[in-house]
Structures are given as C-alpha cells and as structure tokens.
C-alpha positions as CSV (number, residue, x, y, z in Angstrom):
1,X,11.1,50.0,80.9
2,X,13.2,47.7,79.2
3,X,12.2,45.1,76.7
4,X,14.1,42.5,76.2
5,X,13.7,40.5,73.0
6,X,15.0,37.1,72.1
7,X,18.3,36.2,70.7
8,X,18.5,36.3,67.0
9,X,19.0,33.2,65.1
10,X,22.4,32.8,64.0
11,X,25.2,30.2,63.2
12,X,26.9,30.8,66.6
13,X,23.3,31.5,68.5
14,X,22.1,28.4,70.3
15,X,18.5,29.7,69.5
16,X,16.4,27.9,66.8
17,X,13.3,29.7,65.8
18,X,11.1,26.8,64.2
19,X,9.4,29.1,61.6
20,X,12.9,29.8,60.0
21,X,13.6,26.2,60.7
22,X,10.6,25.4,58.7
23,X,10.9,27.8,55.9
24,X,14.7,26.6,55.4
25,X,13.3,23.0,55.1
26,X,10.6,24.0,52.8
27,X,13.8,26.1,51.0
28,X,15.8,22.5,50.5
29,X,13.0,20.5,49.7
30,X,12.3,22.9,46.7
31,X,15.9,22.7,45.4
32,X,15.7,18.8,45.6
33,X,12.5,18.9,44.1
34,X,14.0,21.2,41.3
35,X,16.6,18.8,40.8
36,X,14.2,16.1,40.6
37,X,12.3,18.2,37.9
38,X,15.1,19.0,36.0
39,X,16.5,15.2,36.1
40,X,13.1,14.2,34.7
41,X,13.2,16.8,32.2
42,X,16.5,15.6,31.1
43,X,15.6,12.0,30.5
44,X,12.1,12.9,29.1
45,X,14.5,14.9,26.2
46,X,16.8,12.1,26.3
47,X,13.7,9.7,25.6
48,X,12.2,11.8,22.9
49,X,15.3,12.0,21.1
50,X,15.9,8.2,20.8
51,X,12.2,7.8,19.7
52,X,12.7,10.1,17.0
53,X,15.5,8.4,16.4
54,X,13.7,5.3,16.3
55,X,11.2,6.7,14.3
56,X,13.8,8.1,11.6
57,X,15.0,4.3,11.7
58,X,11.4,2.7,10.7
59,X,10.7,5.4,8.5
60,X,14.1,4.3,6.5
61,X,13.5,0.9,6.9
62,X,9.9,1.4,5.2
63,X,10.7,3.3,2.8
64,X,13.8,0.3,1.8
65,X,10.9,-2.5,1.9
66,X,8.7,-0.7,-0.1
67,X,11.2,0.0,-2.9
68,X,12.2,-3.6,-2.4
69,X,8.6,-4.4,-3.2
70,X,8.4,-2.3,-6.5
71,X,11.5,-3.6,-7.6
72,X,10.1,-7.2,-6.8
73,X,6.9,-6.0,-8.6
74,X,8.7,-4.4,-11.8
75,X,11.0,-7.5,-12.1
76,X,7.7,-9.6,-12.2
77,X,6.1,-7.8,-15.0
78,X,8.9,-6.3,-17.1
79,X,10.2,-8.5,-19.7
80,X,13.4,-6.5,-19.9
81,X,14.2,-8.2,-16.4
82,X,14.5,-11.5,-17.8
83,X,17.3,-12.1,-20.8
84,X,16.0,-12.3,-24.0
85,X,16.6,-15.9,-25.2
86,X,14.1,-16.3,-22.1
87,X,12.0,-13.9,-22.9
88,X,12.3,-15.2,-26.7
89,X,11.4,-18.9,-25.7
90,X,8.4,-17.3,-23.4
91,X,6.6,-16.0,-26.2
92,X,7.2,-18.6,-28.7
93,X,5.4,-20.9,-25.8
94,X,2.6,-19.0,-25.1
95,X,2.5,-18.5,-29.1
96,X,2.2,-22.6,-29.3
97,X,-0.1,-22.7,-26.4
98,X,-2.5,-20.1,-27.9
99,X,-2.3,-22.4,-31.2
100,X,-3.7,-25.4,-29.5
101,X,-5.8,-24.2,-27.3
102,X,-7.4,-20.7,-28.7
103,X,-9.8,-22.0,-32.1
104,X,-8.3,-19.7,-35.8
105,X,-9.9,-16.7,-36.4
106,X,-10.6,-15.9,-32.3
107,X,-9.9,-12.5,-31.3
108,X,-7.0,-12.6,-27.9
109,X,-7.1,-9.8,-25.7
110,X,-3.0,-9.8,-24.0
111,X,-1.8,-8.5,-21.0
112,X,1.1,-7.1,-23.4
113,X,2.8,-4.4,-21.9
114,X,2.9,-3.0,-25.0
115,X,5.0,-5.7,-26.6
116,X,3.7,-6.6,-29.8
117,X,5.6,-10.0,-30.5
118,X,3.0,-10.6,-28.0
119,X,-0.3,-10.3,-30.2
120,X,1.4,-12.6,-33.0
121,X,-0.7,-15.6,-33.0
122,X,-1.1,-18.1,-36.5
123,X,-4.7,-17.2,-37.6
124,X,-5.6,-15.5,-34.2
125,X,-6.0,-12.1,-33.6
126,X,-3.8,-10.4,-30.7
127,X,-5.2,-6.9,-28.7
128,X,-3.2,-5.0,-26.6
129,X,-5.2,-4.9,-23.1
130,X,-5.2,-2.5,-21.7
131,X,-5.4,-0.5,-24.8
132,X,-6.5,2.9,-26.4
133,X,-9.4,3.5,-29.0
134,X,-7.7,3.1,-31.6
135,X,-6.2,-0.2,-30.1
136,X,-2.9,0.9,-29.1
137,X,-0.8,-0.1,-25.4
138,X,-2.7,2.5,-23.0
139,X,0.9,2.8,-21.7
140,X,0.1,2.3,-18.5
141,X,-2.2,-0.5,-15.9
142,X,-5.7,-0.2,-14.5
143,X,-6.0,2.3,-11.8
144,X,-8.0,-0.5,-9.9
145,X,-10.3,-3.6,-10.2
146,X,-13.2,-1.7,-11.3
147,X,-11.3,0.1,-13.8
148,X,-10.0,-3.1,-15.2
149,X,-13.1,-4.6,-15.3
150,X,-14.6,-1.6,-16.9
151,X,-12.0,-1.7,-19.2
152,X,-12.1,-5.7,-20.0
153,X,-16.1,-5.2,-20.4
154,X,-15.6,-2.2,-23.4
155,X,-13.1,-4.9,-25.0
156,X,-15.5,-7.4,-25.3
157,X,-18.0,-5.3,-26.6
158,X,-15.4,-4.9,-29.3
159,X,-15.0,-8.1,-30.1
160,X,-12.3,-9.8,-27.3
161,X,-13.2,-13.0,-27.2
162,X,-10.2,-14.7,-24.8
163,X,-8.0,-12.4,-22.3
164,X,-3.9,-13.9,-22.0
165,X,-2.0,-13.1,-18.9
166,X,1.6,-14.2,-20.1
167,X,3.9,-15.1,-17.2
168,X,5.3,-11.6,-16.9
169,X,2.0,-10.6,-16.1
170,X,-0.1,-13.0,-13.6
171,X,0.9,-10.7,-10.4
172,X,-2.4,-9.3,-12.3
173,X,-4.3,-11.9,-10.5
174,X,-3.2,-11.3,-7.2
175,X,-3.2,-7.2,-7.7
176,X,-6.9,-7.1,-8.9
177,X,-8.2,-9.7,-6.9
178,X,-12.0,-8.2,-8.1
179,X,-10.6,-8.7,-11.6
180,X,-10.0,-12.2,-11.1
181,X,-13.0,-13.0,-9.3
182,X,-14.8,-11.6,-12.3
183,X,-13.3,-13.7,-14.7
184,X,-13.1,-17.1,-12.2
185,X,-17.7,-16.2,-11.9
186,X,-17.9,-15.3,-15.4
187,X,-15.4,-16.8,-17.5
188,X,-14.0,-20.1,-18.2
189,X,-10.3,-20.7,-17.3
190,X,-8.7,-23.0,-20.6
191,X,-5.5,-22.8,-19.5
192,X,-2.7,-22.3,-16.7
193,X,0.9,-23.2,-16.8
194,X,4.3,-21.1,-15.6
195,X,3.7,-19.8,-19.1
196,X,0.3,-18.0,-19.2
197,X,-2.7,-18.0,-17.9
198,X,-5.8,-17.6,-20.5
199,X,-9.6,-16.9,-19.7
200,X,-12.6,-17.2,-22.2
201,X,-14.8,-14.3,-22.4
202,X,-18.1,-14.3,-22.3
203,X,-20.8,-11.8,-24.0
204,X,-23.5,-12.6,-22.0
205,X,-22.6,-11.4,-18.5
206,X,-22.5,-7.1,-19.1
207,X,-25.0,-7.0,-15.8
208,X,-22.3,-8.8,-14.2
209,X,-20.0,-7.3,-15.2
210,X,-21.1,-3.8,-14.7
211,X,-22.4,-5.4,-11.1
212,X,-18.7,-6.3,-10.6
213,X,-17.7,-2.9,-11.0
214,X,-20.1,-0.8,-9.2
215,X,-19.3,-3.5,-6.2
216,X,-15.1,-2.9,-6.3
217,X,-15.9,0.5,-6.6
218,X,-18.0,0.5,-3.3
219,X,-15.6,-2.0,-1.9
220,X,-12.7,0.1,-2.6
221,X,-15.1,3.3,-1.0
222,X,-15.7,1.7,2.0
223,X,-12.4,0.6,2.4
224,X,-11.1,4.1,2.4
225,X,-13.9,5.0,5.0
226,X,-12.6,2.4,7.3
227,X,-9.3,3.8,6.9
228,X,-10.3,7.5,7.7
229,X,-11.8,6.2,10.9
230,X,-9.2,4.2,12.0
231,X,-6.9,7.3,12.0
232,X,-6.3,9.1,15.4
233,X,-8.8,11.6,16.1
234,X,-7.6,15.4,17.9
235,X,-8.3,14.9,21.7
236,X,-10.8,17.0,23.2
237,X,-9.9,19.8,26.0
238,X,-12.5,20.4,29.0
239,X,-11.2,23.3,30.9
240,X,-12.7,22.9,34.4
241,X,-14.3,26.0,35.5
C-alpha cells in the first residue's frame, strides 16, 4: 500500500501549512518586538545620560551659589573687604557712638573679630566676644544660637555689661536668629545705625537665658529630626509567592 503524504512547504510549493505559517508570524513578531526593546533600551540610556548630565549641571551650579554665598558672607564680616580709610572711619564712629551712648567706666562686650582697635573706647572697657578665658579673640564664631547664648550668658557673669555688633558684623542677627531673639526678650536695644548695633545686658535674666538655650538646642534637634525623615526611605520588596 502506498501512502501518500502531503506536499512539503516550500518557496515554489503552493501548499501553506498554517502551523509553520503561525510559527513564522510568531518568528517576526519577536524580531519587531526585539527591535522595539532594543529602541527603548537605547533612549532609556540616552535619557539617563542627559539626566546625569543634568544632574552634573545643578550639582556645579550649587556648588557656584554656595561659594557665591560665602564670599557674600566673608565680605560682610571681614573688615579686610572694605579699604581701610573706611574701615578707619567705621571704627572711629562706632568709637563716638559708644561715647554718647555707653555711660564711663561700662564694660562693652564687641563682636570684634579679633580686632582690637575695636575694644578702644574713652573710659569704657572693650571685650573680645566671642572670647577665651583669658579674654582673648576665640578665633573663631559660635557653632550655633545656643552656643552663642551660652557663650554671651558666661560674659555677663564676668562682668559684660553692653554687647556691640559693629557693621561688619550684624549678618550676626540674621545668622543666630535665637541669639537675637534673646537679646530683643531680654535686653534693651540703645542703639542701631549702618554703624553698629548695641544691646544692654541684663544680669537678672540667667533662667532665661539658660531657657533660651536649652530651647535652640531642642529647636536645632528637632530640626535635624525633621530632616532625617524627610529623606527618601529604601523601598520595600514583596516577592509574591
């Protein structure tokens, strides 16, 4: 007996098997498919190059506005910024203010940068704030609020009676914003100008002034807890099972 099978597929059969039809479909729909992956792929590379790119840029540009800022900052407190017949003129102001204004024989706490000139006052005594034990320019600025408040309470423990802010130093103001609210609740400001700003002390407030600190301090701690949480958090993987 004779079987007789069907013609085989071919390019010069007129026979069409649909399987073979099907899997050929299947065959081109994965290569288009491959190209679509691959395309993605491309611009998904493309993509993450120009946002690192990007990021490169704002990271620069941050970096440029902060040192802008510092500069800004330094120009604002250093003296040597400003040309000396200025800075000359400066002091002998705030020295002529201080004379008016401060009664002989007061004790003046200055924001002095270590500038001596500074603490010269007629019949007035000038401290270096912030200072060492032995009354010398600490060298450097509070760390914080609290620490300049902590610092500003020893002083007047010592003896500070008035606390000067000459005009290379008033971004102290806006920096320690704890600081000033201390001395705006429990001083008395006698005088403000584009010269200097001075504050009288006063003896009687240490629980407020050890209250001011302990609430800069928990200020600046819950700060720094509201700063952790806002930080992105590592995601969480469920594998399904």
């Amino acid at each position: 007996m004779i079987e007789i099978l069907p013609p085989t597929a071919g390019a010069d059969s007129g026979y069409s098997c649909p399987l073979m039809d099907e899997v050929s479909a299947l065959a081109e729909r994965e290569r288009r498919l491959g190209e679509v992956l691959r395309g993605v792929q491309s611009r998904l590379a493309q993509r993450e190059q120009e946002a690192s790119r990007d990021l490169q840029m704002v990271k620069e540009c941050a970096a440029r506005l902060e040192q802008e800022i510092l500069a800004a900052r330094s120009a604002a407190r250093d003296p040597n910024h400003i040309s000396d017949k200025d800075y000359q003129q400066l002091v002998g102001h705030i020295r002529e203010i201080v004379h008016h204004n401060i009664p002989a024989g007061r004790t003046v706490a200055v924001v002095s940068r270590g500038d001596g000139d500074l603490l010269e006052f007629d019949g007035r005594q000038g401290w270096h704030f912030p200072q060492t034990e032995d009354g010398t320019y600490a060298g450097h600025h509070p760390a914080d609020s609290a620490d300049a408040i902590e610092q500003l309470q020893a002083l007047v423990g010592r003896g500070a009676e008035f606390l000067l802010f000459p005009a290379t130093a008033v971004w102290w103001l806006s920096h320690y914003g704890d600081l000033r609210a201390h001395l705006e609740a429990h001083g008395e400001r006698v005088w403000a100008d584009r010269f200097c700003v001075i504050y009288r002390l006063t003896t009687g407030g240490r629980e407020a002034s050890e209250e001011a600190v302990r609430s800069s301090r928990r200020w600046g701690a819950f700060s720094s807890w509201r700063l952790a949480r806002k930080r992105p958090q590592p995601a969480s993987v469920v594998a399904a099972t």
